[in-house]
N, C-alpha and C positions, 0 to 999 in steps of 0.2 A: 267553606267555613274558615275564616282568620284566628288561627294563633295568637289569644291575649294572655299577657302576661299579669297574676291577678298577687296581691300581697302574700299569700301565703305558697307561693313558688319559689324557684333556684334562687332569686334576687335577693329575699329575704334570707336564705341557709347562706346564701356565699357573702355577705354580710356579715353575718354571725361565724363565719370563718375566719374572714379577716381581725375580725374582732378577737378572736381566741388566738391568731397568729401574733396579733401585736401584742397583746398583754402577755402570750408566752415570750414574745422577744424584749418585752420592758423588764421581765424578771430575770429571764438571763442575763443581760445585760446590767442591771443591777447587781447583782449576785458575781459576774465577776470582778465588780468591782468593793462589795459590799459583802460582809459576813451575817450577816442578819436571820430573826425569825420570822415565821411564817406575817405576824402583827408589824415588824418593825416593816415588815415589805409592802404588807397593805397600808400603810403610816405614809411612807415613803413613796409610792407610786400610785395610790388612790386604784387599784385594783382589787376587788374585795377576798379577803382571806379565805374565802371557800374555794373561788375561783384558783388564787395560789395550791391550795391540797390539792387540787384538780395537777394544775402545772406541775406542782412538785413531783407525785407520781411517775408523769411522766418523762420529765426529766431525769427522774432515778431510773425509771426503767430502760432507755438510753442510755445509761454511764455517764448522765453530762451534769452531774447533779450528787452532792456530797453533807452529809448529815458531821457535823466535825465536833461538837458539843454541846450535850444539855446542861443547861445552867439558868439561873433565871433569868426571865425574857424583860431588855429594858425599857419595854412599852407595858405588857402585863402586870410585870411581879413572880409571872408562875413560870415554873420549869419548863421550858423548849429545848429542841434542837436548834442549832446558829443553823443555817444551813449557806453553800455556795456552789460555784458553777466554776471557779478557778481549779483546773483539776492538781497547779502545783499545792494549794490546801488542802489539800483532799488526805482523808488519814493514810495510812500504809501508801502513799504515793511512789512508789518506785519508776524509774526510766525503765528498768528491765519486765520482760513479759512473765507474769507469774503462769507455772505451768499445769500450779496443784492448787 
């Protein structure tokens, strides 16, 4: 019996990898270039703002990812976080290793 590969297999998930790979690396790459909110991101890169909460998390969870001011959002109107991936903006950014 022959091995088919049918649409609901690896081909289809590892698709949908690469997909969450690039849009995780459109935002970062944005983000170290750009201060923005969650809206100005999806504004800017045509990746949908759900999908960014998704990324953001994990980016914060990482360390590669820095929440620096809520103020109102210049695509909204309403109160956001700016968020970046520049760790020199990053708030409290010290060279030194914090030990406490």
């Amino acid at each position: 019996m022959k091995n088919t590969i049918t649409p609901n297999t690896s081909l289809t998930s590892h698709g949908k990898d690469k997909q969450h790979y690039n849009q995780l690396q459109t935002i970062f790459q944005y983000l170290l270039e750009n201060v923005a909110t969650a809206s100005m991101i999806a504004k800017a890169t045509g990746v949908y703002q759900k999908n960014i909460c998704r990324y953001k998390r994990d980016l914060e969870k990482a360390g590669r990812l820095w929440e620096i001011e809520k103020k109102p959002c210049k695509e909204t109107g309403f109160r956001a976080w700016y968020l970046t991936t520049d760790k020199s903006k990053a708030p409290n950014h010290s060279p030194q290793l914090n030990l406490f």
